[in-house]
TORLOTI-883586 format. One line per 8 residues: their letters; for each residue x, y negated, z negated of N, C-alpha, C, O, CB. Coordinates in nm, 3 decimals. Each point is the difference from the previous one (the first is absolute). Glycine has a CB too. Example, Ala and Ser with C-alpha at 12.3 -4.5 7.8 and 13.67 -1.06 7.14 Angstrom:
BEGIN
AS> 1.319/0.569/-0.780/-0.089/-0.119/0.000/0.090/-0.120/0.000/0.104/0.002/-0.066/-0.293/0.115/-0.059 | 0.154/-0.222/0.197/0.082/-0.119/-0.006/-0.077/-0.109/-0.073/0.051/-0.111/-0.017/0.067/0.174/0.232
This chain:
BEGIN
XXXXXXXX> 2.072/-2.165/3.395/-0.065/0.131/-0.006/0.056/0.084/-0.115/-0.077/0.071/-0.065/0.039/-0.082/0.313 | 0.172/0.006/-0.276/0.066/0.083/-0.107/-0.066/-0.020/-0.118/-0.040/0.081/-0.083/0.249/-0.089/0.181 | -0.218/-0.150/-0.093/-0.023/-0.063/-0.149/-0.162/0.048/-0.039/-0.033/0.035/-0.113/0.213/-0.280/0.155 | -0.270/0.239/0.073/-0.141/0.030/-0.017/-0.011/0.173/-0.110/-0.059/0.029/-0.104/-0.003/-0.190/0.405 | 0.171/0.251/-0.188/0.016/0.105/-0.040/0.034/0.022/-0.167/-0.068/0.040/-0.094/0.121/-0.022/0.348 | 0.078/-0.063/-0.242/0.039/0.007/-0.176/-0.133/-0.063/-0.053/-0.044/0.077/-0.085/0.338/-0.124/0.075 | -0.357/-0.038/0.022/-0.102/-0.026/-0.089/-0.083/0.101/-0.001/0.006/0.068/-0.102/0.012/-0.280/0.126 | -0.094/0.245/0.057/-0.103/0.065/0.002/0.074/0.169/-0.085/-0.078/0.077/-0.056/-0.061/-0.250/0.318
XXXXXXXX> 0.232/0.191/-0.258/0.089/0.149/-0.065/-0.014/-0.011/-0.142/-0.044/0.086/-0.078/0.244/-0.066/0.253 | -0.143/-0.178/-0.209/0.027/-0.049/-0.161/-0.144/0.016/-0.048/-0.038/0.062/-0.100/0.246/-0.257/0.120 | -0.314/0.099/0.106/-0.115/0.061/-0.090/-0.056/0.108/-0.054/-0.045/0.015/-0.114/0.027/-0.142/0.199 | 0.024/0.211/0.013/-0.017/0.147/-0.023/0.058/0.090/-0.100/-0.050/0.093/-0.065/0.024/-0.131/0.263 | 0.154/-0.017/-0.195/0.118/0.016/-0.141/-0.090/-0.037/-0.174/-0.021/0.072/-0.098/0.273/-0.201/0.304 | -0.282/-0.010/-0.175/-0.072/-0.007/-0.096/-0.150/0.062/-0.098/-0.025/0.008/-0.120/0.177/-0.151/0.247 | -0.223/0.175/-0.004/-0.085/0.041/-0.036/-0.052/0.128/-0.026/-0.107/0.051/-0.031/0.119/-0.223/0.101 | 0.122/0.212/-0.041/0.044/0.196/-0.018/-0.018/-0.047/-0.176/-0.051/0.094/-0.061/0.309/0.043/0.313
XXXXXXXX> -0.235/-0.233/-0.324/0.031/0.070/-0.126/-0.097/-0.052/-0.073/0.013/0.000/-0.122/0.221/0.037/0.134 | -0.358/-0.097/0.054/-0.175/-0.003/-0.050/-0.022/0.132/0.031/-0.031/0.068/-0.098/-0.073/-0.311/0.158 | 0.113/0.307/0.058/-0.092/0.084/0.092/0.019/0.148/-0.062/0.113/0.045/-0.019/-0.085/-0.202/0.256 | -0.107/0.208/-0.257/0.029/0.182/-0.013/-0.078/0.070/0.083/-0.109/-0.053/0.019/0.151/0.057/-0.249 | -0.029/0.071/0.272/-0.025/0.116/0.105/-0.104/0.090/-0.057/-0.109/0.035/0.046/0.348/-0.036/0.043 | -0.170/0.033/-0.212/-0.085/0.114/-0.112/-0.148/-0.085/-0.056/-0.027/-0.120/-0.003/0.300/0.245/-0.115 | -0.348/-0.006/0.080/-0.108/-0.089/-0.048/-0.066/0.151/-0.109/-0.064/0.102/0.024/0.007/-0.335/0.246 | 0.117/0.174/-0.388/0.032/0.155/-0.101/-0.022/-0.076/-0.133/0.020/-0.121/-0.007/0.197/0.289/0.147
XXXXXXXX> -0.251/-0.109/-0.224/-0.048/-0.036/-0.168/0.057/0.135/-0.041/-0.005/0.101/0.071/-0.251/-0.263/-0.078 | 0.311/0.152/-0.116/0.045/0.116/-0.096/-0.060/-0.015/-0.115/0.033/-0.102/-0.062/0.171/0.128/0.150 | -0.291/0.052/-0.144/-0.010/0.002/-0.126/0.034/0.136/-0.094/-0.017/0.118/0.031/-0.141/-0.295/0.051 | 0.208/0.128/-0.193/0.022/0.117/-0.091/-0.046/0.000/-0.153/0.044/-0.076/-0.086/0.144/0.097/0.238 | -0.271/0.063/-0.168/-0.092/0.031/-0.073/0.077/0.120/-0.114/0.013/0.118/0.034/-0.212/-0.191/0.179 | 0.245/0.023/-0.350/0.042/0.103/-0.090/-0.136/0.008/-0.087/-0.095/-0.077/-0.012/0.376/0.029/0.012 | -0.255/0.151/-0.046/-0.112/0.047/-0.139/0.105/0.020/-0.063/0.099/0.059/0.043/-0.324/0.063/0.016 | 0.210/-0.177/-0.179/0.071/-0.048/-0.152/-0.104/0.069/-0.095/-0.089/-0.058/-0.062/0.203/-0.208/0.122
XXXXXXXX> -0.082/0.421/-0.058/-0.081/0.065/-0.106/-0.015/-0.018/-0.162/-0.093/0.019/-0.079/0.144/0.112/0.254 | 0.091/-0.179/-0.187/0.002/-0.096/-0.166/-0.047/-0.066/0.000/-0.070/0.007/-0.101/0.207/-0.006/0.033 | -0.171/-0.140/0.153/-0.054/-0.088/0.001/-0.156/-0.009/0.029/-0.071/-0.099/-0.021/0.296/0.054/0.054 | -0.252/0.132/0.004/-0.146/0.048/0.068/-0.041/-0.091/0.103/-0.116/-0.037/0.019/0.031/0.133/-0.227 | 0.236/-0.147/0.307/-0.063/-0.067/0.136/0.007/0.012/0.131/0.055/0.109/0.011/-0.041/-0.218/-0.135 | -0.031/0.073/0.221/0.081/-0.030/0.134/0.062/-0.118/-0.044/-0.017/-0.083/-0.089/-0.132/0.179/0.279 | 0.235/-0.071/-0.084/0.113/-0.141/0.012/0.004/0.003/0.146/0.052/0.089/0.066/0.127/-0.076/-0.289 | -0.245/-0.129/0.276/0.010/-0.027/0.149/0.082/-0.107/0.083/0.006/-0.118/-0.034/-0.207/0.201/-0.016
XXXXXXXX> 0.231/-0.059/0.104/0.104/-0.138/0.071/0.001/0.033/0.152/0.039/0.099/0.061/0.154/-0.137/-0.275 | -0.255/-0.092/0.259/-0.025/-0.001/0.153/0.082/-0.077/0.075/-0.009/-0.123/-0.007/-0.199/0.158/-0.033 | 0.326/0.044/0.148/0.060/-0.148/0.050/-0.061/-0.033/0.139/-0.032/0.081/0.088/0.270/-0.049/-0.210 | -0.245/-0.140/0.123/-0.037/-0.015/0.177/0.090/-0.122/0.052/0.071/-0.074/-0.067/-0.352/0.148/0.054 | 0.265/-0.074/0.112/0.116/-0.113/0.073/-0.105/-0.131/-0.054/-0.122/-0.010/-0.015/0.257/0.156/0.298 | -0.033/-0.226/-0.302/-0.086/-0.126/-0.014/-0.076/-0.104/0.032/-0.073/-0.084/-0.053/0.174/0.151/0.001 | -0.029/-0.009/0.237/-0.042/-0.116/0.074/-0.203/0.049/0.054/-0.093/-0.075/0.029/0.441/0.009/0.079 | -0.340/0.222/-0.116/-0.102/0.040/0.011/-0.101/0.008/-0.091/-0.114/0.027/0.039/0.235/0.044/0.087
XXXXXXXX> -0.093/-0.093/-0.265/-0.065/-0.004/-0.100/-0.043/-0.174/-0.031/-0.112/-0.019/-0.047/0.244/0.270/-0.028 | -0.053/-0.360/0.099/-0.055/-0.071/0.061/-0.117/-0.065/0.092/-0.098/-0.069/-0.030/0.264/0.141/-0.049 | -0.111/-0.015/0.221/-0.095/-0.034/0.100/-0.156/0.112/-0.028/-0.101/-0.046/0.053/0.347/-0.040/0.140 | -0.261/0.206/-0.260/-0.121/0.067/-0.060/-0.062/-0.111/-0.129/-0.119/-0.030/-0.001/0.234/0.308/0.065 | -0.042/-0.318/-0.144/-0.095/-0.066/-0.058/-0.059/-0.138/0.030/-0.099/-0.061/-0.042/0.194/0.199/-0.092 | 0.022/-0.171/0.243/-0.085/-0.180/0.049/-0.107/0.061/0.100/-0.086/-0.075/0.047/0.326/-0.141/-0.031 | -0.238/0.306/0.007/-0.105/0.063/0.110/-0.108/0.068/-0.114/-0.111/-0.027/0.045/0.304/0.099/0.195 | -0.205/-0.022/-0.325/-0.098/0.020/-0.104/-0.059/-0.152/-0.068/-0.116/0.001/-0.042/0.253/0.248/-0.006
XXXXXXXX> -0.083/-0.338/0.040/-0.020/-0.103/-0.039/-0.056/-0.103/0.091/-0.079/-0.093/-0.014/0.232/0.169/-0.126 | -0.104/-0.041/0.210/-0.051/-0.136/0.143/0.092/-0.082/-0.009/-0.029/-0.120/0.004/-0.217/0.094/-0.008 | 0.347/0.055/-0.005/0.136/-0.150/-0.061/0.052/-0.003/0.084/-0.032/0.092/0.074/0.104/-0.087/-0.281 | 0.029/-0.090/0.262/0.050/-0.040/0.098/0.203/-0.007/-0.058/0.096/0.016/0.075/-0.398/-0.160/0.023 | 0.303/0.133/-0.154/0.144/-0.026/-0.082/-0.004/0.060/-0.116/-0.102/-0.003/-0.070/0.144/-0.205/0.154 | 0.078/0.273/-0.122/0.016/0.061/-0.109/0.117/0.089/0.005/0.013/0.099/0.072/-0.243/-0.128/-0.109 | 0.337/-0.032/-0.071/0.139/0.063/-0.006/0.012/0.080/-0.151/0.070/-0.065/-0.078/0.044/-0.145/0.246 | -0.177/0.360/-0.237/-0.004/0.038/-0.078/0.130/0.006/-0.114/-0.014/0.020/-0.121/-0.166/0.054/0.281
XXXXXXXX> 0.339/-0.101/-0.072/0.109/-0.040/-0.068/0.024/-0.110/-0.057/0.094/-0.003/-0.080/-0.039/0.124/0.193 | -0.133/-0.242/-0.089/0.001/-0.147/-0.040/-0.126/-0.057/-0.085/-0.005/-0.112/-0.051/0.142/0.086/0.267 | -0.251/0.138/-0.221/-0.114/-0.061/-0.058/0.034/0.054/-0.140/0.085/0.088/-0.014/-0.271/-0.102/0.220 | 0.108/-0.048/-0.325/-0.007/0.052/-0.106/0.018/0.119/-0.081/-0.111/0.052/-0.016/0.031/-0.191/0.091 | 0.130/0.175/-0.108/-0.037/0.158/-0.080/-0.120/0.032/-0.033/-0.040/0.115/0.021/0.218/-0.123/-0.120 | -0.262/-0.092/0.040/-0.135/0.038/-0.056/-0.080/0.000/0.110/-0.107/0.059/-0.014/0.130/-0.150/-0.205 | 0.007/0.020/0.368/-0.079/-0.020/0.090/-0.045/0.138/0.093/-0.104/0.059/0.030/0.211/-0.302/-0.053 | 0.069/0.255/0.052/0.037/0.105/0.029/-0.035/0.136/-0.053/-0.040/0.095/0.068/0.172/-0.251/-0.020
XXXXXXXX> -0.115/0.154/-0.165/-0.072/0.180/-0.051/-0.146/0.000/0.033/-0.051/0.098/0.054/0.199/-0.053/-0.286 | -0.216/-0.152/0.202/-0.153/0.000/0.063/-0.028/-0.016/0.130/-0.121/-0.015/0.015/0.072/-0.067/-0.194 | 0.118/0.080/0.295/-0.022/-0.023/0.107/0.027/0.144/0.028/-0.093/0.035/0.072/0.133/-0.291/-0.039 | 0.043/0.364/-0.053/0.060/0.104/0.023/-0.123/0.071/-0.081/-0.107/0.022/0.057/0.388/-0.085/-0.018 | -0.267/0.085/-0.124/-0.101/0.075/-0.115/-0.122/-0.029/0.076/-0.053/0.099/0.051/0.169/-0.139/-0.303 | -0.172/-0.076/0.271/-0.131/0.017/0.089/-0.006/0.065/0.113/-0.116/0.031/0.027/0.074/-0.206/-0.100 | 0.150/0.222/0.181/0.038/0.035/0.092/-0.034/0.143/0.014/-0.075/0.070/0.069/0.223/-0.251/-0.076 | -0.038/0.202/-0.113/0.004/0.131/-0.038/-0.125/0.135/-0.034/-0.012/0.118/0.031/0.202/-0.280/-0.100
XXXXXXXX> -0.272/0.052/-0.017/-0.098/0.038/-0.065/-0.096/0.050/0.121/-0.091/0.067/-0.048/0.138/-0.226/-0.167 | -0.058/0.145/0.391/-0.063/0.027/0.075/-0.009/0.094/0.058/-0.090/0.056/0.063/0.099/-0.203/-0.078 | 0.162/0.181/-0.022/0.096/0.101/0.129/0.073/0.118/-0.097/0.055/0.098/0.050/0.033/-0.331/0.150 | -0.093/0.214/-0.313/0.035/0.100/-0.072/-0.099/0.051/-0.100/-0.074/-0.070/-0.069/0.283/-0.014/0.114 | -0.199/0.233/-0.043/-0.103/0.040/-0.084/0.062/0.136/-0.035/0.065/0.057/0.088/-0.276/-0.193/0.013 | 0.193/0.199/-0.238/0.066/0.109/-0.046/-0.117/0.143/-0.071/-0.090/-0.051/-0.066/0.314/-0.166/0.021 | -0.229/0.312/0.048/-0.103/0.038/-0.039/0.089/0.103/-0.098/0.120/0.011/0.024/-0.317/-0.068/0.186 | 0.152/0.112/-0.289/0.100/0.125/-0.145/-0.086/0.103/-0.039/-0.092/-0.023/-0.079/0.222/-0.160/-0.066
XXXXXXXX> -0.108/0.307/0.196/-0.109/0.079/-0.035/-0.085/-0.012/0.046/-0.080/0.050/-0.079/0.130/-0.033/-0.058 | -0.118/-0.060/0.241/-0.123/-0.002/0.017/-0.097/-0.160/-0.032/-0.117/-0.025/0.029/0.180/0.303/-0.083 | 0.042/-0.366/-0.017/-0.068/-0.129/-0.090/0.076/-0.090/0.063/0.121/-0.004/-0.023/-0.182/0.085/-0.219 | -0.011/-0.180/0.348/0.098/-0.120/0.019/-0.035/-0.089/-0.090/-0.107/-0.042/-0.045/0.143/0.063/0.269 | 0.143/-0.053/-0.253/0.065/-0.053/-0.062/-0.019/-0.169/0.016/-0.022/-0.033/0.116/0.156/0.264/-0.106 | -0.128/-0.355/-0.122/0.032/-0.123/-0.047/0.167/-0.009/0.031/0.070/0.100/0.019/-0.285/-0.105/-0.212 | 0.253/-0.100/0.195/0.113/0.003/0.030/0.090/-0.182/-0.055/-0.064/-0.102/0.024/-0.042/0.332/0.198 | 0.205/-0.238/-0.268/0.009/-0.111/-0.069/0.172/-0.070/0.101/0.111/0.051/0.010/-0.278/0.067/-0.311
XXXXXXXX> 0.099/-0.274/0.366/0.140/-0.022/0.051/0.084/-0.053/-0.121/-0.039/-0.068/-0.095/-0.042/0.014/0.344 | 0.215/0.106/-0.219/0.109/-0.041/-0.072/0.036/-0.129/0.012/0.001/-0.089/-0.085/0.064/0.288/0.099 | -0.024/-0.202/0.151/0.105/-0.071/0.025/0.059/0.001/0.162/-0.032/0.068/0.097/0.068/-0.019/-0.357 | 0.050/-0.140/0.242/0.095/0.059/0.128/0.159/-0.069/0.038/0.050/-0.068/-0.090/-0.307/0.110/0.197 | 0.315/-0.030/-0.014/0.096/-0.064/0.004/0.068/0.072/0.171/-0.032/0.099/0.066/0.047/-0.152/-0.393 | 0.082/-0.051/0.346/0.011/-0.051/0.160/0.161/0.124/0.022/0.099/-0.057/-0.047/-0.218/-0.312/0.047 | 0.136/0.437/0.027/0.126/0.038/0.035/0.033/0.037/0.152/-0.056/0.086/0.067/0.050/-0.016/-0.300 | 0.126/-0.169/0.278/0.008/0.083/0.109/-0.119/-0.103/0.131/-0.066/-0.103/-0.016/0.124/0.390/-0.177
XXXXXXXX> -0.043/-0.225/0.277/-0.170/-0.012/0.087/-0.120/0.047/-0.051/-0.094/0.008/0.080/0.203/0.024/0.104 | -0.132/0.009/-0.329/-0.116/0.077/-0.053/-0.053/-0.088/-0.125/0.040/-0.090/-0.074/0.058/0.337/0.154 | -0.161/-0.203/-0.067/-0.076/-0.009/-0.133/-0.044/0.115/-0.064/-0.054/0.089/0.064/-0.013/-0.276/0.013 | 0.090/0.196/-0.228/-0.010/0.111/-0.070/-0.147/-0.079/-0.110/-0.028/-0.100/-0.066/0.352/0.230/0.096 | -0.376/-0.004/0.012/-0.171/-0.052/-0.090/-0.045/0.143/-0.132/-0.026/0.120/0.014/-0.116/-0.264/0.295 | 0.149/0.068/-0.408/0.035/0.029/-0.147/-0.180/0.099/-0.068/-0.075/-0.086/-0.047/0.299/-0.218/0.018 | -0.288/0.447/0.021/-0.136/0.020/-0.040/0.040/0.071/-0.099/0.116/0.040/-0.013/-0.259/-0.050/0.204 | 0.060/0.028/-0.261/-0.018/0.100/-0.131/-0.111/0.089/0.012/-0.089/-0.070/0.047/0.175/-0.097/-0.194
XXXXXXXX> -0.124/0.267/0.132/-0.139/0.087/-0.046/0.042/0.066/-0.115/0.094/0.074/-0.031/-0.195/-0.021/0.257 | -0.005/-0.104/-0.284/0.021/0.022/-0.123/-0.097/0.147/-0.082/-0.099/0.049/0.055/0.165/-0.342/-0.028 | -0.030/0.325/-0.114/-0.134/0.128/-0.064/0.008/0.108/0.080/-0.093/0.079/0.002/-0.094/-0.233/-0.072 | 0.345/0.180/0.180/-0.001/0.128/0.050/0.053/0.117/-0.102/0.120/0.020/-0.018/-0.093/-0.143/0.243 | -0.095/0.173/-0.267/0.031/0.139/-0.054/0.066/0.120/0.051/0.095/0.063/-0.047/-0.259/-0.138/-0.032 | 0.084/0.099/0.205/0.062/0.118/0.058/-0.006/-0.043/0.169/-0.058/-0.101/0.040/-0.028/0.299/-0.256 | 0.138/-0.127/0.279/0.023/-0.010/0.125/0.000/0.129/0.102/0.099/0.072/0.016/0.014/-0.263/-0.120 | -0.230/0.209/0.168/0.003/0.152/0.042/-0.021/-0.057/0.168/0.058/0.036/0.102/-0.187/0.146/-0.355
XXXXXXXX> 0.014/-0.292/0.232/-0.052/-0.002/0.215/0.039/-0.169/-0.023/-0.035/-0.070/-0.095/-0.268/0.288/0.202 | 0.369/-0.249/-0.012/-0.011/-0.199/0.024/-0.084/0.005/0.139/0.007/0.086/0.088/0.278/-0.205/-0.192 | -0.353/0.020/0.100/-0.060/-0.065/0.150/0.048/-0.163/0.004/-0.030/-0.089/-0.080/-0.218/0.260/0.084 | 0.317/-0.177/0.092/0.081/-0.114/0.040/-0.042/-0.059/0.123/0.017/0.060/0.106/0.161/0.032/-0.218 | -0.261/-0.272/0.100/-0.055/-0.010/0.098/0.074/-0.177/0.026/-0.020/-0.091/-0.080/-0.225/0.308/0.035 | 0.335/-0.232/0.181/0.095/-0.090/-0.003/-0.049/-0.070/0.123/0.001/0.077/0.096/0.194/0.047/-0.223 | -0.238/-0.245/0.156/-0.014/-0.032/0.153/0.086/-0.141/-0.011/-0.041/-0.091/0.072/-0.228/0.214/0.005 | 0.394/-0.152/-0.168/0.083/-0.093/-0.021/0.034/-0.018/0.197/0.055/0.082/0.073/0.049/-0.007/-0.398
XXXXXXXX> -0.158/-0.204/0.359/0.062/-0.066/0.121/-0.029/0.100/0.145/0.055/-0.020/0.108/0.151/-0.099/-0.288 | -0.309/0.235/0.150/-0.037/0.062/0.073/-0.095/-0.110/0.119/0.007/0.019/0.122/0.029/0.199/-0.321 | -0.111/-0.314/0.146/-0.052/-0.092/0.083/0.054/-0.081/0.096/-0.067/-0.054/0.088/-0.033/0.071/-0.242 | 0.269/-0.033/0.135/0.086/-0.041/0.114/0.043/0.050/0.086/0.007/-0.046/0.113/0.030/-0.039/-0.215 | 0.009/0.218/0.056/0.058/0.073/0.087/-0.079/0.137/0.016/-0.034/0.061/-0.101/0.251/-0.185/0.046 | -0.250/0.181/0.200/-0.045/0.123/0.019/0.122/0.158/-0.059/-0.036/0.111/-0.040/-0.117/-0.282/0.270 | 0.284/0.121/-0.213/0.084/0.100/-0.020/0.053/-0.029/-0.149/0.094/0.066/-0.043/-0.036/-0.031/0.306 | -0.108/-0.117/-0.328/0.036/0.018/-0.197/-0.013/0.135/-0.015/-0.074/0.085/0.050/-0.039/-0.301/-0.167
XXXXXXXX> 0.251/0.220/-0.010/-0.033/0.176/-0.061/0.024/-0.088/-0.128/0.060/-0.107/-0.011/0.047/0.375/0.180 | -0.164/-0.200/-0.251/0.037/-0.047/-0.164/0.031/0.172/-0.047/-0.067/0.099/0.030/-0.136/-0.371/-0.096 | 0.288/0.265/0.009/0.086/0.133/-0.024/-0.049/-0.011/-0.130/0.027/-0.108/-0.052/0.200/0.127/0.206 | -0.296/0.068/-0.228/-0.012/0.055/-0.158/0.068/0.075/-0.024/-0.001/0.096/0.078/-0.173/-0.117/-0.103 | 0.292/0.028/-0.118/0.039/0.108/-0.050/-0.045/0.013/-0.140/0.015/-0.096/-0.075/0.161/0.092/0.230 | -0.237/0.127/-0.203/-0.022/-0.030/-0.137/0.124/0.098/-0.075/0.040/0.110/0.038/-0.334/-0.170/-0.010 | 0.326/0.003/-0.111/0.092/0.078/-0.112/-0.112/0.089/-0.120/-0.095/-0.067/-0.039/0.318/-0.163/0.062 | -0.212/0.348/-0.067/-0.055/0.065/-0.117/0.099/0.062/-0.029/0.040/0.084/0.079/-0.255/-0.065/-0.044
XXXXXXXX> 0.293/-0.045/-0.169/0.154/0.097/-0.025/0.047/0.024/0.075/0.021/-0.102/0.066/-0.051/0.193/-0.191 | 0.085/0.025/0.187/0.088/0.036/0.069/-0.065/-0.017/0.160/0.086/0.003/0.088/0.024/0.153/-0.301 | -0.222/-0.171/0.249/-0.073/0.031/0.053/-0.009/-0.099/0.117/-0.044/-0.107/-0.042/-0.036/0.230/-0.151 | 0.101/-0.125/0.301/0.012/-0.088/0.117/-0.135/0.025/0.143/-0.012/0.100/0.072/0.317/-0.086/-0.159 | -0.391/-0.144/0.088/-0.095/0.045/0.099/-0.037/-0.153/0.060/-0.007/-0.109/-0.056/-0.093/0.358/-0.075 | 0.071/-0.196/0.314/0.039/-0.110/0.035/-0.143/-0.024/0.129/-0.049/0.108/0.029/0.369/-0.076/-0.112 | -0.374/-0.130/0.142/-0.073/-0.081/0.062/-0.015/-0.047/0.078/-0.009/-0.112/-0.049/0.010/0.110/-0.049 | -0.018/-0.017/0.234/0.014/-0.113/0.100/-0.101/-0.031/0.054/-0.044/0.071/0.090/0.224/-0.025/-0.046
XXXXXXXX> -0.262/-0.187/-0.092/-0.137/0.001/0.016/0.030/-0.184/0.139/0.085/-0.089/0.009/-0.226/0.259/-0.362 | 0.034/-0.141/0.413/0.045/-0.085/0.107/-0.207/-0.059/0.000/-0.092/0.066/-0.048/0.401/0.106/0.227 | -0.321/-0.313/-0.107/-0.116/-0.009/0.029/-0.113/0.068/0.018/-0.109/-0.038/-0.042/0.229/-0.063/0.082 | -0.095/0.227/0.037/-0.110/0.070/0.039/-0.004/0.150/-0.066/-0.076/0.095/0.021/0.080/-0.243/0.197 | 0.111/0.131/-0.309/-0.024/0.089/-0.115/0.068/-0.048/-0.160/0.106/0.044/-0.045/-0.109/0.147/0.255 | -0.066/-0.265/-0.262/0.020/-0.101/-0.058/0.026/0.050/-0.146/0.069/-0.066/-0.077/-0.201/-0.077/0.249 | 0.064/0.284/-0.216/0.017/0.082/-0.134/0.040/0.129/0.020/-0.014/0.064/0.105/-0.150/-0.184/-0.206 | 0.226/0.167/-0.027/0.068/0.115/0.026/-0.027/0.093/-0.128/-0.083/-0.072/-0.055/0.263/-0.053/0.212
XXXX> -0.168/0.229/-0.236/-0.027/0.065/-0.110/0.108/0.076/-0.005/0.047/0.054/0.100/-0.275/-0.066/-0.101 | 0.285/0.027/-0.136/0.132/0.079/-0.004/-0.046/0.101/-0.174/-0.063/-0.038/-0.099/0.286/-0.208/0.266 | -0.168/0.356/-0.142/-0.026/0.111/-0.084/0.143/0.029/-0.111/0.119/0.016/0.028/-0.297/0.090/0.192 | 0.093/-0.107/-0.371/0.178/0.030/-0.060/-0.032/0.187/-0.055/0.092/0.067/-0.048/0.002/-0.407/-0.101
């Protein structure tokens, strides 16, 4: 009976360090007024960013840390392209994937917008992994200079508009 026990504990042990509790996306959004861009970077846990795109896909397997780079930015970037959407002024925005890379339990996902000039209203529309979970928040912060403004858009309020 002991031995059943320690097993069944160890398992549980183990699978504490797949499992997260939280079910949260951060993104942070600078405007690079020299540059005339956003600079976006989305992290989400990986294991959830995962299981959303084999579920957008119809796939059955798929480890985004072991597949390709080139496979990988297009599997994400297609992903992306569904659930993220940015609007500037009044004009939604094109948007160009970078990139990405694995840190941690996350994944950090690499955008550009490019031809921003000025920055007065953003509309920020995020439903990253909102399809798994009813309690997802994806937290937006956008940076404008000194200027700090922030987001918490969840499934059933999925966009948000922020004023500079």
């Amino acid at each position: 009976m002991k031995i059943k026990v320690l097993l069944v504990l160890l398992l549980l042990a183990m699978s504490s360090f797949s499992f997260h509790p939280i079910h949260v996306s951060i993104t942070e959004i600078t405007f690079d007024q020299k540059d005339q861009e956003l600079e976006v970077v989305i992290r989400v846990f990986v294991d959830d960013l995962e299981t959303s795109v084999m579920k957008s896909n119809q796939t059955e397997e798929l480890d985004l840390s072991d597949t390709a780079p080139a496979v990988t930015s297009k599997l994400v970037s297609d992903y992306l392209a569904t659930r993220f959407s940015i609007s500037v002024n009044g004009k939604e925005r094109s948007w160009k994937y970078l990139g990405q890379e694995i840190e941690g339990l996350s994944m950090l996902c690499y955008i550009q917008v490019a031809k921003v000039s000025s920055l007065e209203v953003i509309e920020i529309k995020n439903t990253v992994v909102t399809e798994l979970y009813e309690d997802q928040s994806n937290i937006i912060n956008v940076v404008v200079g000194e200027n700090v403004r922030s987001l918490r858009l969840m499934r059933y309020h999925a966009a948000g508009t922020l004023k500079f």
